[in-house]
N, C-alpha and C positions, 0 to 999 in steps of 0.2 A: 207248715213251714215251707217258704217259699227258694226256690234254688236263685243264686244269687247271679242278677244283671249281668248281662256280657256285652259290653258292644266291643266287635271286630275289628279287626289292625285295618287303620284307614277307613272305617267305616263312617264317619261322618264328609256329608257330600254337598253341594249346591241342591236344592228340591229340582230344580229345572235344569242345569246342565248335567251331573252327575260326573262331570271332572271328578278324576282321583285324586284324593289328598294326597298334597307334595307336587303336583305338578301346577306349571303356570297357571293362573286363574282359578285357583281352587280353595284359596283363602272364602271366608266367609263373612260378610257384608253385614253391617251392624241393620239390623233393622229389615235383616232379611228371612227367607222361611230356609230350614235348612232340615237334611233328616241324617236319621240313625240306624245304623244297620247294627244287628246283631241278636241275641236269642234271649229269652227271657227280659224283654225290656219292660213288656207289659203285656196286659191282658191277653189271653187268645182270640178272645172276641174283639176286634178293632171299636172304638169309640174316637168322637170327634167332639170337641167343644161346640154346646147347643146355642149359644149366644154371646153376645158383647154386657158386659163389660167380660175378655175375659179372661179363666184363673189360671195359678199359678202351678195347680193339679191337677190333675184330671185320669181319672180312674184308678188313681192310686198313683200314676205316675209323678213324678217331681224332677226338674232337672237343673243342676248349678252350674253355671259357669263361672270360672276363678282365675284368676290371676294373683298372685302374692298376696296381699290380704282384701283385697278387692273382690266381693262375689256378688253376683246377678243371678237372676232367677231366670232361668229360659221358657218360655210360654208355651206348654204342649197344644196344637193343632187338630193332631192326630193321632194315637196311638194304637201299637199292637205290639205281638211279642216279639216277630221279625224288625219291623220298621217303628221309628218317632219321626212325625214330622213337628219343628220346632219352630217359632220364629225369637232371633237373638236381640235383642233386648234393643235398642238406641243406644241408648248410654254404659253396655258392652266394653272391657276394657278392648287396647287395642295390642296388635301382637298377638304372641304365643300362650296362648291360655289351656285349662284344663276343663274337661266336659265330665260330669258325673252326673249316674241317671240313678236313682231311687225308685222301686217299685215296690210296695204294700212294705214298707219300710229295710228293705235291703237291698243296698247301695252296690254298684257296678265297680269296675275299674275305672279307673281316673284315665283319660285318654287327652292325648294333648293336639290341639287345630286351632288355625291362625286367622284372628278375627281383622278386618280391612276397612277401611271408610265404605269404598263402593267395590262390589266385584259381581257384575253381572251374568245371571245364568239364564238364557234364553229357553221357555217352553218346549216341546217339539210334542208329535202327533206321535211318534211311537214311545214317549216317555223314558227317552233313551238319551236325550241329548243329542241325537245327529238327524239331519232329515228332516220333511218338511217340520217346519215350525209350527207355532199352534197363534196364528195370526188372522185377522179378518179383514177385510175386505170392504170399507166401508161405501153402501149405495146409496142408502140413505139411514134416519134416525133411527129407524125399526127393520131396516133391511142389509147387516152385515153380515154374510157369509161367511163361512171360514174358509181359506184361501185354500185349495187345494189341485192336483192337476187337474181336474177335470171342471173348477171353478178359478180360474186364475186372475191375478189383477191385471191392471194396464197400465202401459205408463204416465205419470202423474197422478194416479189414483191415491186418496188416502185410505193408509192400512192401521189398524192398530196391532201390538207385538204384546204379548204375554211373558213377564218374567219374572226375576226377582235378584235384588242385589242392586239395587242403586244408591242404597245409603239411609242412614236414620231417618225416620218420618217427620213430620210436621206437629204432630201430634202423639199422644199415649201407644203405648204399641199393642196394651191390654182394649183400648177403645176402638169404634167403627174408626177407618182411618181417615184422613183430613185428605181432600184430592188438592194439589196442588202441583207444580214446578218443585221438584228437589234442587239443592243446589249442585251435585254432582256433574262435574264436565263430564257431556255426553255426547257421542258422535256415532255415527250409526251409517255401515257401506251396504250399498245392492249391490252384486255385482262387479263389486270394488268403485261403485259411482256412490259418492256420497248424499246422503238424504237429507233433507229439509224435517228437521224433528219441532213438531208442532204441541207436543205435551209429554213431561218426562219429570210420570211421581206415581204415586202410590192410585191403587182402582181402591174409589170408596167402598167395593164389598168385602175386601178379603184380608184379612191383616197378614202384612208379609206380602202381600201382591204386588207387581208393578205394570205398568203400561207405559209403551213409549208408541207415540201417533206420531206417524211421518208420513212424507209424501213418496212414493217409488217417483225416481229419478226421470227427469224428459228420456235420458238417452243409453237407459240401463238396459245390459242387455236378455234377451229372451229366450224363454226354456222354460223346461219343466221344473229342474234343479239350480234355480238361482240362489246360489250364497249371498247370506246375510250375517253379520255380525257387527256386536256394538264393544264401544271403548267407553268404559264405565271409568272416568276416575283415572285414568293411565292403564286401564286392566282391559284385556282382552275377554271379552265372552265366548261361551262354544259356537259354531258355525252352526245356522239351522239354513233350513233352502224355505224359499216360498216359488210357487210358478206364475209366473211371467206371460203375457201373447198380447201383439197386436192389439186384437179384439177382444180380449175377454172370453169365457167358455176354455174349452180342453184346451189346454197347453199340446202344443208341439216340439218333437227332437228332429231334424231332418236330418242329422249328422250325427244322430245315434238312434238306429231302429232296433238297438236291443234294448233301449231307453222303452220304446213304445211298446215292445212285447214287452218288457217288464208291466208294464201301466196296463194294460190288456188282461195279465195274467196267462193262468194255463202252465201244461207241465210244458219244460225247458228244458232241453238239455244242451251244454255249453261246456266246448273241449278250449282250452287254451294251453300253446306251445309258445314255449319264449326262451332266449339265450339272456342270459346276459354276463356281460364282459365286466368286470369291475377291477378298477387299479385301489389295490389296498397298500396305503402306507402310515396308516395312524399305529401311532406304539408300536412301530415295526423298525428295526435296526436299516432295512433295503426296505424299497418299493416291489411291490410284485403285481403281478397280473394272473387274476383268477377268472376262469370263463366254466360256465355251466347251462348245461341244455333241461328245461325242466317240462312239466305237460301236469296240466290240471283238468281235473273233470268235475263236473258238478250237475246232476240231475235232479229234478225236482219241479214240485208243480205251486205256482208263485200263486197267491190270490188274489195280485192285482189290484186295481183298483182307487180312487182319490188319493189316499196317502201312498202308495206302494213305493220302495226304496232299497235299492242296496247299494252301499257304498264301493263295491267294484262295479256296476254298472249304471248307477246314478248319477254321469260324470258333470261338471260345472262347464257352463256355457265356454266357449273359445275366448280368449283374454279372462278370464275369472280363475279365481283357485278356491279351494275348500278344505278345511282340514280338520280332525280327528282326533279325540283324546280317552285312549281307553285302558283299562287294564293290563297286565302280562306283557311280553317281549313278543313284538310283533317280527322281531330278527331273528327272533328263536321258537315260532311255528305257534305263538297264540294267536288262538280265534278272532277275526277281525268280527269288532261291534256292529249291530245294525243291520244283519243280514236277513233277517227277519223270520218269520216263522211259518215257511215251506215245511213241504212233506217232501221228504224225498224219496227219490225213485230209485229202485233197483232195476242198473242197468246191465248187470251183470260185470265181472271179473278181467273178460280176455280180450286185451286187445291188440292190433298188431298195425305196427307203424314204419312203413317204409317211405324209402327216400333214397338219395343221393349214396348213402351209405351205406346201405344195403335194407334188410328188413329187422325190425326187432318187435321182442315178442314182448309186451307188457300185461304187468296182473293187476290187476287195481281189486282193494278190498270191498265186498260190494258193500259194507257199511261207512264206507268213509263219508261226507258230505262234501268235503272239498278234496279229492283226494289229489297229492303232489306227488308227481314218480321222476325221480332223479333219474336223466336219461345218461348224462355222461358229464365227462369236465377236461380241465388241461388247469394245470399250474404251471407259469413262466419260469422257466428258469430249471422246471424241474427233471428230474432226469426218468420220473414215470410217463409211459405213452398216452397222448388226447387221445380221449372217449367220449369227445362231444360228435354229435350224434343231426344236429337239426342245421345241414349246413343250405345253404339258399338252393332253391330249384326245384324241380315238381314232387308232390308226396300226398301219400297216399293215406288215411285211418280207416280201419274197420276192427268190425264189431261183433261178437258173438248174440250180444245180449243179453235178457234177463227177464225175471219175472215181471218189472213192469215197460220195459224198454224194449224194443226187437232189437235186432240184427241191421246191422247200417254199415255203407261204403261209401267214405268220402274221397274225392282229391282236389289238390290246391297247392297253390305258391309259395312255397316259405321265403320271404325278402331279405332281402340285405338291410342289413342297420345301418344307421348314420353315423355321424363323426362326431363327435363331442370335441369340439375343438378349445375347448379353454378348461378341459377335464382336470390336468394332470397340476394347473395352476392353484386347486380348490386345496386349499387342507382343513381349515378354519373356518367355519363363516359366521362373521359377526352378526348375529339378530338384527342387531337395531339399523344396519344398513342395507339391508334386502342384501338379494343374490343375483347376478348378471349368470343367467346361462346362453350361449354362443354354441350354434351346431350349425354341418352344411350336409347338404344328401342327404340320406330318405327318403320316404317319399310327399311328393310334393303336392299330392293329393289327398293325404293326411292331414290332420291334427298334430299336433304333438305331444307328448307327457311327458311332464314334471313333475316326479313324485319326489318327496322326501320322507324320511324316517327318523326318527330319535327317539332313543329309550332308554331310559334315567332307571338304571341298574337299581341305585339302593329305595327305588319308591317301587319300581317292578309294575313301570307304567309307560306305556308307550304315545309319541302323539306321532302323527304320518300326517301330510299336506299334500293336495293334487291340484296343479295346473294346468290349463290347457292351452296352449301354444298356437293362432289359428293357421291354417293350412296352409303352405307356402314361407311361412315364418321361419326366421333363422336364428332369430335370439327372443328370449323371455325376460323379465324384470319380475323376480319374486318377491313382492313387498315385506317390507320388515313389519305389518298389521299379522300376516300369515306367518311368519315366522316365529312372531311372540307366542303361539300357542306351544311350542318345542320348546324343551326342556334343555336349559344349557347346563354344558359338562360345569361339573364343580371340579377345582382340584385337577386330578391327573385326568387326560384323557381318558383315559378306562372306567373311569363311573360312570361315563354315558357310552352307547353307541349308536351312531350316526351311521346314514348312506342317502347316497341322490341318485336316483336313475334315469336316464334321460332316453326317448323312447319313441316312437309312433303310437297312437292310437289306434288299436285294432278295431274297436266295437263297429264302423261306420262301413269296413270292408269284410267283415263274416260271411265264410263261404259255410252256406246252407247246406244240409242234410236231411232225409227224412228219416224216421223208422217210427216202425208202430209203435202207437203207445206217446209219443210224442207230438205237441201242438208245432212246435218249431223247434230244429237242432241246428245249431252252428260251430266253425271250427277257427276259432280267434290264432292270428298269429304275429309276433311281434318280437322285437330285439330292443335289448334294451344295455346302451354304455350306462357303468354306473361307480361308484367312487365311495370308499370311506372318507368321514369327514369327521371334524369336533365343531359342534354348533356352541357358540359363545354367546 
């Protein structure tokens, strides 16, 4: 007697992005490969369909898709008892349909995900959906690399893109696929520069595969972490990075050398200190003004290397943005995606950080990974005393240490933050017309950051976007391409919640440290105006 099927709330995903169901671009693409999470789906032993033409079952698995009296047969790929990778049929109803999975004759819960013409899910190297892509490099007929920082393209090169979700085949979904042109409008940015797409349909090996060849742009710009993503049909895909250089070989960051240690590898350690000032007035009676001093620590020994990625230090070239779509409330202290899979270090507990303020003594737990220690705050208006703590001027960290970190004394600058000068105008912001951010002072030798946040309460999924603003710049244009990946508020503003922060980039000015046990230690510091909003 077998225990009966379970697939998990929101468990059905893109095979290639892994967008969470219910968030923008997370419908599922007729004709595309899509999987199933949950327990008992099938086998413990994973099995894979051995040839074309092919069936409807496979190792006992069976899976229907429905709509009102309408039902298709979903094509298993893949199976195990965690995961089904599926490909949805072409002729798929379209909307709000019902998934049931069947193994060795007992049926699952009926779970309900919304099938789409086209909604493309771009490949990536850590099978994660963010970070480099899983793209190549074309040199010649038998010589395409896979693009990676250490192998990068050039501009005008042609690359091909690995994905799936461009829309029903040419052909049987059960047969080898038919290579062709799909008819799906498709458009495809490096960089935010748009690419010449040279073939955009199905790869005749893989049913459910897609490939889209294009050329990288004359005048796109270069990096390690160049943002790509395609509009499939009116639908945004996840953002993957491919690397970018001149010449070809190792990608270059000169304006983030903790880009390069990251790529190098080695254990890290990396303290960041940041204020930031936010005017909250969403679903509030008054405006108010919240400020908080925070400090983060993160030790740990990265592995480096062609794909190497984290999405707080992976940052998208000057004028580019990239952006994010993961699980949990990233407002309310969920794990940011993609940070990859370090060992982390025990640096020990005690630390003490003095300034302008006087000294304060801080504990950090040494099993935290990213640990965040509230230094102090001020609410406007309020009648309790500021206990913000990180005001500008010289300061000091040190270190006790720990069983794999020594003992370290650093000092450094903590800066003045800029002015966000069109902050208090924002309440709203409509997607489809991008965002005009406007700021003076700072520094001017800086970058600047534009991050935004939004996170759609009743799916319990968050998307964040990062821009880079080049140095000396005083206003940004947030394209309405990047904003479609955010989740707009339904309803009352309180089913989503939104924030912008606007900011210097610290990574390119990290004041160094040493201590044993560490390849490189740095102590990031940065201010950051920032604003509740409702993204529409």
């Amino acid at each position: 007697m077998f225990a009966q099927p379970f697939i998990a709330q929101r468990g059905i995903v893109n095979t290639a992005s892994y967008v969470p169901q219910g968030m923008p671009g997370s419908s599922i693409a007729r004709g595309s490969m899509f999987s199933v999470f949950g327990r008992g789906l099938g086998p413990p032993s994973a099995a894979q369909q051995p040839q074309y033409p092919l069936q409807i079952a496979l190792a006992g698995v069976t899976a229907k898709v429905s709509k009102g009296a309408t039902q298709v047969d979903a094509i298993p790929v893949f199976v195990s008892a965690a995961q089904l990778n599926l490909v949805l049929p072409s002729n798929a109803p379209l909307g709000t349909c019902t998934l049931q999975v069947t193994y060795n004759g007992s049926r699952s819960n009926p779970v309900p995900f919304v099938v789409s013409e086209a909604s493309f899910g771009a490949f990536a190297a850590n099978s994660a959906g963010l970070g480099p892509g899983f793209v190549q490099n074309f040199v010649s007929a038998s010589d395409q690399p896979l693009n990676s920082l250490e192998n990068s393209a050039v501009p005008g090169q042609v690359i091909t893109m690995w994905g799936t979700g461009l829309g029903a085949g040419l052909g049987g979904d059960r047969d080898a696929p038919t290579a062709g042109d799909l008819p799906t409008m498709v458009s495809l940015a490096v960089g935010r520069k748009v690419a010449r797409i040279l073939y955009k349909g199905r790869s005749p090996c893989c049913a459910g595969l897609d490939q889209l060849v294009f050329e990288v742009p004359a005048d796109v710009p270069l990096g390690c972490w160049v943002p790509v993503q395609v509009n499939a049909g009116g639908r945004m895909s996840n953002v993957v990075t491919m690397a970018i250089s001149r010449d070809g070989g190792s990608c270059d960051e000169p304006g983030n050398p903790m880009g390069m240690r990251l790529k190098q590898g080695g254990k890290l350690g990396i303290v960041m200190l940041a204020r930031s000032s936010m005017r909250q007035d969403v679903a509030r009676a008054s405006a108010g003004e919240v400020a908080g001093d925070y400090a983060f620590a993160s030790f740990r020994e990265e592995r480096g290397g062609a794909f190497a990625f984290h999405p707080l230090i992976s940052l998208p070239p000057a004028g580019t943005c990239t952006a994010y779509r993961m699980p949990g409330d990233l407002l309310n202290g969920a794990p940011l995606a993609g940070t990859g899979a370090a060992r982390y270090l025990d640096a020990g507990g005690a630390y003490t950080l003095s300034g302008p303020r006087g000294a304060r003594a801080l504990n950090r737990p040494r099993d935290q990974r990213l640990g965040a220690l509230h230094l102090g705050s001020s609410v406007g208006g309020s009648p309790l005393p500021s206990t913000l703590f990180l005001d500008p001027g010289q300061m000091s960290l040190s270190a006790s240490g720990g069983a794999d970190v020594g003992r370290f004394n650093v000092s450094f600058d903590f800066p003045r933050g800029l002015t966000w000068t069109n902050r208090d105008g924002i309440l709203e912001v409509a997607r489809p017309a991008g965002l005009d951010i406007q700021w003076t002072g700072g520094l001017s030798t800086q970058p600047t950051a534009i991050i935004g946040v939004a996170v759609s309460l009743p799916v319990n999924a968050s998307a964040v976007f990062v821009c880079i603003a080049p140095a000396g710049a005083t206003s940004f244009q947030v394209p309405p391409a990047i904003l479609a990946n955010l989740p707009a508020a339904q309803g009352a503003a309180y089913s989503n919640k939104g924030a912008l922060f606007v900011g210097a980039v610290p990574h390119g000015s990290a004041q160094s440290f040493d201590a044993a046990g560490l390849d490189w230690g740095g102590v990031l510091r940065t201010v950051f105006a920032a604003k509740s909003v409702v993204f529409r």
